[in-house]
C-alpha positions as CSV (number, residue, x, y, z in Angstrom):
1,X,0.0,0.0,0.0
2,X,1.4,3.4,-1.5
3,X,2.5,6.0,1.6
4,X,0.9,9.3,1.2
5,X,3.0,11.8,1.2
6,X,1.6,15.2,2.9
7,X,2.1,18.1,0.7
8,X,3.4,19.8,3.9
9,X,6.3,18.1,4.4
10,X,7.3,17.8,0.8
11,X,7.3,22.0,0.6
12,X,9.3,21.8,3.8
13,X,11.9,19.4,2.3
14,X,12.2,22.2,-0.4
15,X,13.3,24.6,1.7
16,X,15.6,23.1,3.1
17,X,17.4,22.1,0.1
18,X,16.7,25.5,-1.9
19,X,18.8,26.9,1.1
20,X,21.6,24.6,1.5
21,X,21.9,24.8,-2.6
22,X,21.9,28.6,-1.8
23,X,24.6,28.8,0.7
24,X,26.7,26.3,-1.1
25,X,26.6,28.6,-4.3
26,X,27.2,31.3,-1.7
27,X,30.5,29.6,0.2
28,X,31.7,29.0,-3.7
29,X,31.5,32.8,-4.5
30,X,33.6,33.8,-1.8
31,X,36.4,32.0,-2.1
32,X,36.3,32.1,-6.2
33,X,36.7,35.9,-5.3
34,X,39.6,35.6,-2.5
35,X,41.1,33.9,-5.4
36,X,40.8,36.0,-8.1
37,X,41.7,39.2,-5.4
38,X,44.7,37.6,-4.4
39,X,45.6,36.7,-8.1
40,X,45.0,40.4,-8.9
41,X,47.1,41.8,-6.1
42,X,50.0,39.5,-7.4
43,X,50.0,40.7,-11.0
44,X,49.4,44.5,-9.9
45,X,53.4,43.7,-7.6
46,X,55.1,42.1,-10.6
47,X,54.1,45.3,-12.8
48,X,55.3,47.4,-9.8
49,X,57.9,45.4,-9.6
50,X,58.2,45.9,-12.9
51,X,58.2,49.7,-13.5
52,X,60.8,50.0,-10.4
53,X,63.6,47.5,-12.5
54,X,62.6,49.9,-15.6
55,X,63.3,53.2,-13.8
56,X,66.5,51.9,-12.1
57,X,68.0,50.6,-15.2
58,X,67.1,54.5,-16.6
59,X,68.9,55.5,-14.3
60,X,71.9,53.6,-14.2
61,X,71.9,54.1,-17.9
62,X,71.5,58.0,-17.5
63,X,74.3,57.7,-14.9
64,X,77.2,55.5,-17.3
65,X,76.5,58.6,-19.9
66,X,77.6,60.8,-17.8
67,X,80.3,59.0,-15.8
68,X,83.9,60.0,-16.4
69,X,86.4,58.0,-17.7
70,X,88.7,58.9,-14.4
71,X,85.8,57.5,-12.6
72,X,86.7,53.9,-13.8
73,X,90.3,54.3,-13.7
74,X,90.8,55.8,-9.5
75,X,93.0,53.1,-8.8
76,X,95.3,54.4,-10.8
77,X,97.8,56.7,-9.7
78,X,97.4,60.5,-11.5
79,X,100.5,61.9,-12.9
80,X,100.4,65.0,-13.9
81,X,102.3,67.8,-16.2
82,X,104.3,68.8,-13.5
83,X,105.3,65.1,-12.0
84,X,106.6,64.4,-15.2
85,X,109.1,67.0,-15.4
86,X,110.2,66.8,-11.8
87,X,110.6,62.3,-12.8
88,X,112.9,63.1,-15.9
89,X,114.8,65.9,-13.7
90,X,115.4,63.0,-11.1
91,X,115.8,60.2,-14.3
92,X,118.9,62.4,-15.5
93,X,120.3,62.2,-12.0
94,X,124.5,60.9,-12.1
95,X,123.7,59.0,-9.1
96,X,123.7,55.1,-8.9
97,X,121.3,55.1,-5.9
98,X,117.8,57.6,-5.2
99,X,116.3,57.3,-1.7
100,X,112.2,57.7,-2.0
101,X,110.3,58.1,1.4
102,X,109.4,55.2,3.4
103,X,105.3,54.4,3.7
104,X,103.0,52.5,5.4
105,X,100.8,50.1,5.4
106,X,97.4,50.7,4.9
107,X,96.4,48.8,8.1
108,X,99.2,50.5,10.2
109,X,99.7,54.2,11.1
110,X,102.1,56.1,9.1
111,X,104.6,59.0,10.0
112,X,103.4,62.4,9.1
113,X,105.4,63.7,5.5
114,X,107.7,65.4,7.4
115,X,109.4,62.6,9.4
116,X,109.0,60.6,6.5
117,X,111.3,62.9,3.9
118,X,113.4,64.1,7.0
119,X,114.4,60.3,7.2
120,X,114.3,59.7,3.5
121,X,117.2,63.0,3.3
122,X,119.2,61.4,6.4
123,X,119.8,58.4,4.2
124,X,120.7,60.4,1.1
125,X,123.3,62.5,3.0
126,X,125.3,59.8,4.2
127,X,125.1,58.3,1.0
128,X,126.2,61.5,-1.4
129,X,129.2,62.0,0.9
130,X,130.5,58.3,0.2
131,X,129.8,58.2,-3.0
132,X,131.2,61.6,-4.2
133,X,127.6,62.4,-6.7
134,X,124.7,64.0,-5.9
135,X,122.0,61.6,-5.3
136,X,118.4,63.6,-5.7
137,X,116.6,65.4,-3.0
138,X,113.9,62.7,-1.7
139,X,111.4,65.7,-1.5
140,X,111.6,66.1,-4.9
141,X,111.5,62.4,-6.0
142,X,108.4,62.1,-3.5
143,X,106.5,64.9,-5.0
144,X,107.8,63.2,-8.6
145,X,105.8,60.3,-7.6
146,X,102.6,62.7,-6.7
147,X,102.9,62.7,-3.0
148,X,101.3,59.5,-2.4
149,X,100.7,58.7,1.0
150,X,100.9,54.9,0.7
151,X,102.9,53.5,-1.6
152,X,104.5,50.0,-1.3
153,X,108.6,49.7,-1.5
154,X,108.0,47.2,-4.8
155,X,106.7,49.4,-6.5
156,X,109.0,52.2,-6.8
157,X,111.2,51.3,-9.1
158,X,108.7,50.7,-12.6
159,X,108.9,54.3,-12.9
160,X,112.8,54.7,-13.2
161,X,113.4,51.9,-15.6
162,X,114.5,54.6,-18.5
163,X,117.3,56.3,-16.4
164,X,120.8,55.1,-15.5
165,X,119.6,54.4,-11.8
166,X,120.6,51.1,-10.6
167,X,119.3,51.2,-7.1
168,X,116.8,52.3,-4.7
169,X,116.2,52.8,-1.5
170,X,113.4,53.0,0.7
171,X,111.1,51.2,2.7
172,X,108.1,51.0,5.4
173,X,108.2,53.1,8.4
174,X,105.1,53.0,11.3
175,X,104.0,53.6,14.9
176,X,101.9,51.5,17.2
177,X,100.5,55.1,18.7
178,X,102.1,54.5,22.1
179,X,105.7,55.7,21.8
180,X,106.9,53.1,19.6
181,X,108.3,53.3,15.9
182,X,108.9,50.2,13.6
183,X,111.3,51.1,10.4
184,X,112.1,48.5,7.8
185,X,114.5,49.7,4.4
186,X,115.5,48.0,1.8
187,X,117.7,48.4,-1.3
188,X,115.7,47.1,-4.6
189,X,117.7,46.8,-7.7
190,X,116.2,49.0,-11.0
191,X,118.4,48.4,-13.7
192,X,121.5,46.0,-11.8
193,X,120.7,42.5,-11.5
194,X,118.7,41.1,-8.8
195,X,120.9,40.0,-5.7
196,X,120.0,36.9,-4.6
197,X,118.7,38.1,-1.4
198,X,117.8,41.3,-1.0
199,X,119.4,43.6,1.6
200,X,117.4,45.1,4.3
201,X,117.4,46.5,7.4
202,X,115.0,46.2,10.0
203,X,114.6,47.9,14.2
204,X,111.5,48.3,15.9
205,X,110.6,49.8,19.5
206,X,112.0,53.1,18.5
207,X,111.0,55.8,21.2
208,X,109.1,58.3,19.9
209,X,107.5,61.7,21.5
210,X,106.3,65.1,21.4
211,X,109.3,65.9,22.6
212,X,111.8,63.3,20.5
213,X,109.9,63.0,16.8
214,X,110.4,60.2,14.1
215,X,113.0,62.1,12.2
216,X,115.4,63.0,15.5
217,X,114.7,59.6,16.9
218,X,115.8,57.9,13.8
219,X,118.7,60.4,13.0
220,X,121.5,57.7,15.2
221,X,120.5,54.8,13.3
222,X,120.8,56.2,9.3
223,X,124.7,54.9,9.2
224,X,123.8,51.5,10.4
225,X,120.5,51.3,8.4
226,X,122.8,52.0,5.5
227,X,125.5,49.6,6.4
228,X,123.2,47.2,6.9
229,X,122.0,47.3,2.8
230,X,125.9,47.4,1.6
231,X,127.3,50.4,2.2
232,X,130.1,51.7,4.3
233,X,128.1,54.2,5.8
234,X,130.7,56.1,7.1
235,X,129.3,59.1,10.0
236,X,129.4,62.7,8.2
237,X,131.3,65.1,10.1
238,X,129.2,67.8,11.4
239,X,130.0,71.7,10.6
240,X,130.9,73.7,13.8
241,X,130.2,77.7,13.1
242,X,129.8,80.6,15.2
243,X,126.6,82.9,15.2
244,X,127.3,85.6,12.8
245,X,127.5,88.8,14.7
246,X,125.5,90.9,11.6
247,X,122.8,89.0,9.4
248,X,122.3,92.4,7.7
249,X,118.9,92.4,5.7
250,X,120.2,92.9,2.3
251,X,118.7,94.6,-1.2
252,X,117.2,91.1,-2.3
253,X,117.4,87.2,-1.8
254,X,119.8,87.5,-4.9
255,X,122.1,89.2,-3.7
256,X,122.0,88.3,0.2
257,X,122.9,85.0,-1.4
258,X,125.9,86.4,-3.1
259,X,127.0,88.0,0.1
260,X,126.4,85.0,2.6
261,X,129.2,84.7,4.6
262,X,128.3,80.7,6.4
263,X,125.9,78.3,6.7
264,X,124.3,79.9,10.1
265,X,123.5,83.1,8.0
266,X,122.1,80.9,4.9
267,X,119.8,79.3,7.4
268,X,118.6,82.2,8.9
269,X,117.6,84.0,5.4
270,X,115.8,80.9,4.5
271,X,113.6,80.6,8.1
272,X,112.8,84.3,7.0
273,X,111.5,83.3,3.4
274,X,109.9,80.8,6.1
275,X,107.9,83.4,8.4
276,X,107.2,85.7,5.6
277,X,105.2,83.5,3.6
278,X,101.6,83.6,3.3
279,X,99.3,83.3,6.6
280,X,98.9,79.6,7.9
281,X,95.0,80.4,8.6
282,X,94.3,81.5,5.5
283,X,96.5,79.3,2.8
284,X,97.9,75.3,2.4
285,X,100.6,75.1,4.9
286,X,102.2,72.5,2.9
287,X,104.8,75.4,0.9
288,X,105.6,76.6,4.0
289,X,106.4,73.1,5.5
290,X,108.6,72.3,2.6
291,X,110.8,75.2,3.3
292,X,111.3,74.2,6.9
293,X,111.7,70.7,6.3
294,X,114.9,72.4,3.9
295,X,116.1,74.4,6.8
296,X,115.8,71.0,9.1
297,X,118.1,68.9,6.6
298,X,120.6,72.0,6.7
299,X,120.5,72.0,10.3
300,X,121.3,68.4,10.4
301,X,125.1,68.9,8.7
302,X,126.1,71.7,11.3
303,X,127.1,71.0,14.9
304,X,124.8,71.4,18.0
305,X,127.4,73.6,19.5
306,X,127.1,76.4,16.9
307,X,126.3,79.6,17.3
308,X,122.2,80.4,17.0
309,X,121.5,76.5,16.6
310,X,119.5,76.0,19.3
311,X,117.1,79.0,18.0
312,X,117.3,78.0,14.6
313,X,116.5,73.9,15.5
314,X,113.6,75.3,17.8
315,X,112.4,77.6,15.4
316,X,112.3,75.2,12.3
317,X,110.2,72.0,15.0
318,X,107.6,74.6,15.8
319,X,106.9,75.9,12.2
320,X,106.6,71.8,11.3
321,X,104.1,71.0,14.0
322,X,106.9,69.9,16.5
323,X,106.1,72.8,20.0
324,X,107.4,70.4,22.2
325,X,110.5,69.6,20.7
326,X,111.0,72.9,19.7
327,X,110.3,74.0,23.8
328,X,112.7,71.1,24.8
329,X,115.4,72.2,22.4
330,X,115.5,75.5,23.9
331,X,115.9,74.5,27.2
332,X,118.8,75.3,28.8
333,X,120.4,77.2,26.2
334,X,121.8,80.7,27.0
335,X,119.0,83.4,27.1
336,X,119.7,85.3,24.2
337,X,117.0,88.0,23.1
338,X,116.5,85.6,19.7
339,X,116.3,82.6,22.2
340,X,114.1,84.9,24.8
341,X,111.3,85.9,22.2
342,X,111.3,82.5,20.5
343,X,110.5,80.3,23.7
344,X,107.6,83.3,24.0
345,X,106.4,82.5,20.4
346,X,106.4,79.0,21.4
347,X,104.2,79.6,25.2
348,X,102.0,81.9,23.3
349,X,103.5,84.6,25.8
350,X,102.5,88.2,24.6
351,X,103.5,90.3,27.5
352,X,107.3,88.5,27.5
353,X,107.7,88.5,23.0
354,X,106.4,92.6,23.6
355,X,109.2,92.7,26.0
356,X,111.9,90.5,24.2
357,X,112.1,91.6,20.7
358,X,113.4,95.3,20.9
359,X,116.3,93.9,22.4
360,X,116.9,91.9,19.2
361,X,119.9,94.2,17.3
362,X,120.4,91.6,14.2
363,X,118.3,93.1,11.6
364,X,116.9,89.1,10.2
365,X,116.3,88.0,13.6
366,X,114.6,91.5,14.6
367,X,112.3,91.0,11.1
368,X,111.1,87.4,12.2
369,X,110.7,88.2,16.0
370,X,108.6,91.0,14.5
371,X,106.1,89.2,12.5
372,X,105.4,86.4,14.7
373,X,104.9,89.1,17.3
374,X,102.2,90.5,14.9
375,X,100.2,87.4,14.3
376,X,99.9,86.6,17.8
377,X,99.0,89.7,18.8
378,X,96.0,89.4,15.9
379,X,95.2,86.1,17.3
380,X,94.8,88.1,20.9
381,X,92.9,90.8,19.6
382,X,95.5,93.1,20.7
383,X,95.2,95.1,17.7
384,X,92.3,97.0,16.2
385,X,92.2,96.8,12.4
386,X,93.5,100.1,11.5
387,X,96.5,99.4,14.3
388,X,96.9,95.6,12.5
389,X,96.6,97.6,8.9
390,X,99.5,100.1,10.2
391,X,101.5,97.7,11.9
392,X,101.3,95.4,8.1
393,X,102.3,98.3,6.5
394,X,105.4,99.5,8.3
395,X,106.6,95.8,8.3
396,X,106.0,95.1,4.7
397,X,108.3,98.9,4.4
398,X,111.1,97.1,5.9
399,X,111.5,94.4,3.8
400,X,113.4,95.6,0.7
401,X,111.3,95.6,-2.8
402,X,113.5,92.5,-4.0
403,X,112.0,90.5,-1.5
């Protein structure tokens, strides 16, 4: 017998499967349209992405147009017109031997460029006086070279393969910053055959100071460094002068050189070139050290016990950054009015360099004492600027017109 079905129950049953097919299609939606947002948002960061690769390599293309050629090249070192002419002046040297500057390495601290040439010219002494020929002033092999401020020993000699030199020194010369100074030379060959080891010398724990620099501390071992890469190294007999008793300001540097009378007075002319040269606020120091570094290699061929040496050593260490050395030289010295108005320059005393340098009777002395007496009273504010303009003036009427 057939159920019957009540017509109830069957609209019921309806229902509920019109609204589970309902939320089914629903449920389906959704996540058909995560998918399709999360698709969307993928394709919309690869054309970002896109656009960004596009504009950078725009830019690095806009960039290589306008790059210079020195750009790819910095590793190489820059030789200019004026490097040239100073590397054939030094490749027509007579010399067997050259001395260039000792470096550092790039992980270690180097000297400063004075100590560095001030050894460099220690070595080159006491080599010209056993050999008899001039070998060339480091200085100007160094600034040959470009001034570099790190260049290794091994490389030094490519650059002198067309001359007639057949050796050269130099070398690596450091500080650990705590007093100590390591210095290593060697002798490479350029156009003689390679030895087959190669001589070197080698001392470290060097004391160094304010008071004792690199150059002065190194100045005892220069024969024995030398000895030590073949030579005899034989100690150069220092010159013993007395202080002249006139250093007369002559008509021009021409002819105080024609009437130079010893190698105190040459000296003393040159530290005033020194002094009178352009204002070390306003300019490159560096001209002004060179000249001073030239009075400091003089200084080293005449005796300690000559007349004006301590002023002229004390006067040379503070124009090259060495005050303490410069004090320490001084010390103890007889109290000249030169010696008396220096060691003021030095303390910075104004009342005691007023009082010191109209006692000064040598006219070159009395022209230095006078300028440094100017340009610390400036740095005081001692002088008003029509007194500083007046003072300028009557100074720059001492000095002859062929300065």
């Amino acid at each position: 017998m057939q159920k019957k079905v009540k017509p109830k129950r069957i609209a019921a049953l309806l229902t509920v499967l019109i609204c589970m097919s309902g939320g089914g299609l629903v449920g389906f939606t959704y996540w058909e349209e995560k998918q399709q947002l999360a698709e969307r948002d993928r394709v919309e960061q690869e054309a970002r992405a896109a656009i960004e690769r596009k504009h950078s390599d725009e830019l690095s293309h806009i960039l290589d147009t306008v790059r210079l050629v020195a750009d790819h090249s910095v590793h190489r070192q820059e030789i200019n017109a004026r490097n040239a002419q100073l590397l054939r002046l030094v490749t027509q040297t007579r010399s067997k031997y050259i001395v260039f500057p000792p470096s550092a390495l790039m992980s270690l601290p180097n000297l400063d460029m004075t100590a560095r040439i001030s050894i460099a010219r220690q070595l080159a002494r006491v080599i010209e006086a056993e050999t008899g020929v001039p070998v060339p002033d480091p200085a100007l092999v160094f600034e040959a070279y470009g001034s570099p401020r790190r260049m290794l020993p091994e490389k030094v000699p490519a650059q002198l393969m067309e001359s007639n030199i057949q050796w050269v020194i130099t070398g690596i010369a450091t500080h650990d910053g705590a007093g100590k100074m390591t210095v290593q030379f060697v002798k490479l060959p350029v156009k003689a055959p390679r030895p087959p080891i190669v001589a070197r010398f080698e001392r470290s724990d060097i004391a160094i100071s304010e008071e004792l620099p690199p150059e002065s501390a190194f100045r005892p071992l220069a024969s024995e460094a030398l000895h030590a890469l073949g030579f005899e190294a034989l100690a150069v007999a220092p010159l013993k002068e007395e202080a002249p008793a006139r250093l007369p300001l002559r008509a021009s540097p021409l002819e105080a050189e024609k009437q130079q009378q010893s190698a105190i007075e040459g000296l003393w002319l040159q530290q005033m070139i020194g002094v009178l040269h352009h204002s070390l606020e306003y300019i490159d120091t560096r001209p002004r050290e060179r000249l001073f570094e030239r009075v400091l290699a003089g200084i080293g061929d005449v005796a300690p016990d000559s007349g004006d040496y301590p002023v002229l050593m004390a006067r040379t260490l503070l124009y090259l950054g060495r005050p303490a050395a410069a004090a320490r030289t001084l010390a103890g010295t007889p109290a000249t009015p030169e010696a008396k108005a220096l060691y003021a320059v030095i303390q910075s005393d104004l009342p005691a360099l007023k009082a010191a340098v109209p006692a000064i009777e040598r006219e070159v002395p009395r022209l230095i004492a006078e300028c440094e007496l100017l340009r610390l009273r400036v740095a005081f504010g001692d002088l008003s600027q029509s007194a500083q303009r007046r003072e300028s003036e009557r100074l720059v009427h001492a000095v002859p017109e062929g300065w």
